[in-house]
N, CA, C and O of each residue as an XYZ file, in Angstrom:
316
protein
N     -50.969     -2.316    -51.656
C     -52.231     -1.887    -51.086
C     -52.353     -0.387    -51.247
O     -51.411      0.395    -51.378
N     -53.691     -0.081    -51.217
C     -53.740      1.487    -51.701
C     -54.805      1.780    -51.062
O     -55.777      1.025    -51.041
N     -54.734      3.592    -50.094
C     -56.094      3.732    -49.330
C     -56.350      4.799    -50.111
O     -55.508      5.628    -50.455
N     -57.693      4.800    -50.452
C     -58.968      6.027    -50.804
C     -59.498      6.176    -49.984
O     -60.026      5.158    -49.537
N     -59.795      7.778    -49.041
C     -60.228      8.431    -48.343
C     -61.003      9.417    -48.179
O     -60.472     10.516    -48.341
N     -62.466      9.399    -47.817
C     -63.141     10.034    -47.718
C     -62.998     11.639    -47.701
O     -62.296     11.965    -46.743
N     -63.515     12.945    -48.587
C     -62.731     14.120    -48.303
C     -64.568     14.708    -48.554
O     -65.351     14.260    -49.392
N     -64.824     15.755    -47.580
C     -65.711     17.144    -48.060
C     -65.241     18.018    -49.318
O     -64.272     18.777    -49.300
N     -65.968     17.820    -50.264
C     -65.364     19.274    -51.331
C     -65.821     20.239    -50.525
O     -66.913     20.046    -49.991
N     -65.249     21.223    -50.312
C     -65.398     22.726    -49.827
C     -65.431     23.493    -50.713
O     -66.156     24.441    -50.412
N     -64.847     23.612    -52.048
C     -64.755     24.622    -52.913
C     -64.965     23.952    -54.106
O     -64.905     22.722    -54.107
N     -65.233     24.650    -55.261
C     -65.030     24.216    -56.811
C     -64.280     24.963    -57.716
O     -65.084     25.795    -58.137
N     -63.150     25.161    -58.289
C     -62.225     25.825    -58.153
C     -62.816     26.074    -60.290
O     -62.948     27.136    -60.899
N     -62.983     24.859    -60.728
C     -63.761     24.911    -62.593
C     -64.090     23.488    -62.154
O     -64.077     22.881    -61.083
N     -64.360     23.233    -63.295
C     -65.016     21.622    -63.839
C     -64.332     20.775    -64.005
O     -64.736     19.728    -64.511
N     -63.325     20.923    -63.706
C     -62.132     20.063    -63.407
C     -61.438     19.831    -61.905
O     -60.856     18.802    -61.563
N     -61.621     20.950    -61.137
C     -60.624     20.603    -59.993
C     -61.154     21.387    -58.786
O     -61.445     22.583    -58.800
N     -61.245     20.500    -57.675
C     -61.993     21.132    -56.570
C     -61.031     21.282    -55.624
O     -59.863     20.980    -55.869
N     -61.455     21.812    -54.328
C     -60.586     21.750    -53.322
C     -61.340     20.925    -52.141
O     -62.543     21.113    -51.957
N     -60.577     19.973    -51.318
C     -61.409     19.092    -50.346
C     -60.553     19.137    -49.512
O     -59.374     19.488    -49.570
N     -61.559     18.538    -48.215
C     -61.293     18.593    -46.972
C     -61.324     17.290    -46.208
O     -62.291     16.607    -45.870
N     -60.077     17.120    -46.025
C     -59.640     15.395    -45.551
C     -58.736     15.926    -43.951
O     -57.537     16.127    -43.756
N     -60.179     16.036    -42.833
C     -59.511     15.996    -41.708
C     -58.964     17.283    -40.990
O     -58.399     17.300    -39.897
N     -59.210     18.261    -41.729
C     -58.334     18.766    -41.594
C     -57.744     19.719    -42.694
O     -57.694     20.946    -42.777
N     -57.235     18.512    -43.658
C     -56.129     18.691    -44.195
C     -56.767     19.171    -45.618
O     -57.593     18.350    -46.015
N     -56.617     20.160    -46.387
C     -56.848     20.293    -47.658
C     -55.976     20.262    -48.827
O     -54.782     20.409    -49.091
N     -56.963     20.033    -49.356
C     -55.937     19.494    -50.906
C     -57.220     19.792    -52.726
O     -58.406     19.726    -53.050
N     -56.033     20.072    -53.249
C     -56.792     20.377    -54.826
C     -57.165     18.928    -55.292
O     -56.238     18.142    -55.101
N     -58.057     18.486    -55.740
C     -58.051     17.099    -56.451
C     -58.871     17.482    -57.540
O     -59.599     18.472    -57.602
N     -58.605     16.233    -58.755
C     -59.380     16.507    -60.331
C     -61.104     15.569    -59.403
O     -61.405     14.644    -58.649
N     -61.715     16.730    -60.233
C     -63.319     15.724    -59.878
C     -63.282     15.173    -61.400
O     -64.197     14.365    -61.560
N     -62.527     15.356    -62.531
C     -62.951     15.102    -63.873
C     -63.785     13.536    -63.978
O     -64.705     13.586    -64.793
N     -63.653     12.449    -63.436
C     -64.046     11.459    -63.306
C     -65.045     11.470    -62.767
O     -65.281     10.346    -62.323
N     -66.216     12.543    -62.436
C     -67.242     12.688    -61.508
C     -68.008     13.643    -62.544
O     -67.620     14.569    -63.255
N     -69.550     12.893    -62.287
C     -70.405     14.218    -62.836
C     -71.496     14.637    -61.842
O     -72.080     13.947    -61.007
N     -71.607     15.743    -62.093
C     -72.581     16.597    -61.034
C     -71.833     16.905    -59.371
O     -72.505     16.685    -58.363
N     -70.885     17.250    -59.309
C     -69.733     17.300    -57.876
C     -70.315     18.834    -57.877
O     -70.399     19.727    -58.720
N     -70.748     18.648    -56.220
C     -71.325     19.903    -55.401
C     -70.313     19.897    -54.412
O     -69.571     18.953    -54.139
N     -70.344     21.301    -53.764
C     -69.732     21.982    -52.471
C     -70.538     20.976    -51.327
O     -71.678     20.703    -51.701
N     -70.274     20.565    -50.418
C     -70.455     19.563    -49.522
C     -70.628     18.454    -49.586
O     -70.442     17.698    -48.632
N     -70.994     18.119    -50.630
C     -70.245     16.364    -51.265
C     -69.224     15.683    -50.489
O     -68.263     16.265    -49.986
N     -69.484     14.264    -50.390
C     -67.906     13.823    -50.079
C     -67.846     12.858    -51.182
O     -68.854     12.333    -51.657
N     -66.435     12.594    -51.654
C     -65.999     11.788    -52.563
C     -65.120     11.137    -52.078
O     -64.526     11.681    -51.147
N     -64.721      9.891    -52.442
C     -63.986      9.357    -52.785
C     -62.582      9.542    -53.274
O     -62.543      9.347    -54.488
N     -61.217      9.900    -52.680
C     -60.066     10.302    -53.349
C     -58.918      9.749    -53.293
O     -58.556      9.390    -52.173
N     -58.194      9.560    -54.203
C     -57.084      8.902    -54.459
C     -56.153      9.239    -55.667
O     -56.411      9.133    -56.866
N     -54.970      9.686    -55.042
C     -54.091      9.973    -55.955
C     -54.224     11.110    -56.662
O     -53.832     11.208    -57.825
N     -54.804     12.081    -55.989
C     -55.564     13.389    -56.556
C     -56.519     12.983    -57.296
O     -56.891     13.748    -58.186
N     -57.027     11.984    -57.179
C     -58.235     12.070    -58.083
C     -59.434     11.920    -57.634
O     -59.510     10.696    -57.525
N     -60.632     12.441    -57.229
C     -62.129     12.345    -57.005
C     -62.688     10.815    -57.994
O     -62.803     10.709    -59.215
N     -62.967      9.708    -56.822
C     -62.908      8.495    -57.682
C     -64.301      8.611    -57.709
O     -64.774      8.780    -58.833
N     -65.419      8.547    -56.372
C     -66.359      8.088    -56.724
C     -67.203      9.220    -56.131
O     -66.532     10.240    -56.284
N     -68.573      9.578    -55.416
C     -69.018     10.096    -54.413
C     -69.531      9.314    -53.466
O     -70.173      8.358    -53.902
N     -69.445      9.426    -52.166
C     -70.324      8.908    -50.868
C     -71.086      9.779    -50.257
O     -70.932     10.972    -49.997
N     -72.326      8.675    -49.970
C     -73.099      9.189    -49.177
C     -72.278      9.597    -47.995
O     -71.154      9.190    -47.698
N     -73.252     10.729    -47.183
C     -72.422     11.268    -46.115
C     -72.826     10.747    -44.878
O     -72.251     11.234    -43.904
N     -73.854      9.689    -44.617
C     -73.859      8.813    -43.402
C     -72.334      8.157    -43.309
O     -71.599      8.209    -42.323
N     -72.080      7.599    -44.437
C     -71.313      6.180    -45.158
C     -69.550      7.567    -44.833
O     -68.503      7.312    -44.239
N     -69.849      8.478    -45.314
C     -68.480      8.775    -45.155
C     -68.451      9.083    -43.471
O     -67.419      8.663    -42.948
N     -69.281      9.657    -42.662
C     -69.142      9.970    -41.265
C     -68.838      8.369    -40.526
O     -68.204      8.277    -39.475
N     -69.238      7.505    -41.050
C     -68.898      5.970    -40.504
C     -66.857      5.673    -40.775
O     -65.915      5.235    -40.114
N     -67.065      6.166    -41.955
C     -65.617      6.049    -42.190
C     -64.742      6.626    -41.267
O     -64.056      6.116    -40.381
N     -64.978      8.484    -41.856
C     -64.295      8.989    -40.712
C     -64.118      8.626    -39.453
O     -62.937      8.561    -39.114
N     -65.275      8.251    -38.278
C     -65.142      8.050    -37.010
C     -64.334      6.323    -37.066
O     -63.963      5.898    -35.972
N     -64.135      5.561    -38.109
C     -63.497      4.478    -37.719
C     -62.012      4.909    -38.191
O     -61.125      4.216    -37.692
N     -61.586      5.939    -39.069
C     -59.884      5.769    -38.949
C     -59.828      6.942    -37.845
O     -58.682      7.253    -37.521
N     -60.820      7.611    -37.245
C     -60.346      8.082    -36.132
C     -60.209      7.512    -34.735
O     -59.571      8.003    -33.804
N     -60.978      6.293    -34.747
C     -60.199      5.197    -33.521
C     -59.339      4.907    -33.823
O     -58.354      5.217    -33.153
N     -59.179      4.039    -35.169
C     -57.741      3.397    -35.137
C     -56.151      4.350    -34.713
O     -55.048      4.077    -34.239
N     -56.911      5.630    -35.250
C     -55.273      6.384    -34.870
C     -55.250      7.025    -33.741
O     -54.410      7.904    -33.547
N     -56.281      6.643    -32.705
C     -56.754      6.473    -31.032
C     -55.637      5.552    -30.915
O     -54.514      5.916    -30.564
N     -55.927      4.440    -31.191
C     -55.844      3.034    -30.986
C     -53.752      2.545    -30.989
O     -53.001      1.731    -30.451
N     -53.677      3.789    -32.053
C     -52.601      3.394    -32.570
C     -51.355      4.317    -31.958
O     -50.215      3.866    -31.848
N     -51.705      5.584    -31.600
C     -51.637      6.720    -30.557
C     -50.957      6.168    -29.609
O     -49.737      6.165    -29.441
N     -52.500      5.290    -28.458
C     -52.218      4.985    -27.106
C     -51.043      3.512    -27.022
O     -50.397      3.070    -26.072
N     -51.147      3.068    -28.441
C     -50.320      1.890    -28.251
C     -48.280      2.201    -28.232
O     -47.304      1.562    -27.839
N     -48.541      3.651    -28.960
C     -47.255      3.883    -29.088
C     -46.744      4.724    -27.715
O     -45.586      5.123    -27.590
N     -47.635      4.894    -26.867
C     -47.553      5.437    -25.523
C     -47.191      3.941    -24.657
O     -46.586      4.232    -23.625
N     -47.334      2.891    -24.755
C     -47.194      2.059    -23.982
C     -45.974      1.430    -24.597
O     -45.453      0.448    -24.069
């Protein structure tokens, strides 16, 4: 099984490789598989790679659901 995770590009570093924002957490990924990748975009990423783009309703749905689960998953390791 393999997860792809929603990231903000924040930066565009050339035409090859951006920098995004997953949470938090940033990271360089290739957009090469992407055409037309803007600064506030969210894409699709996996394995350093910019797979697809999402809409940003569709990625804020995402985000707020792996942020219950690791609510979820948090309070369970408290009990």
């Amino acid at each position: 099984m393999c997860l792809a995770i929603p990231a903000e590009v924040i930066a565009i570093d050339d035409q090859e490789l951006a920098t995004v924002d997953m949470g938090g957490v940033r990271k360089d990924v290739s957009v090469s598989l992407l055409d037309d990748v803007s600064v506030g975009d969210y894409v699709i990423v996996h394995t350093g790679f910019a797979l697809s783009k999402l809409d940003p309703e569709e990625a804020k749905i995402t985000l707020d659901l792996f942020a219950e689960m690791a609510a979820l998953v948090e309070e369970a390791d408290k009990n």
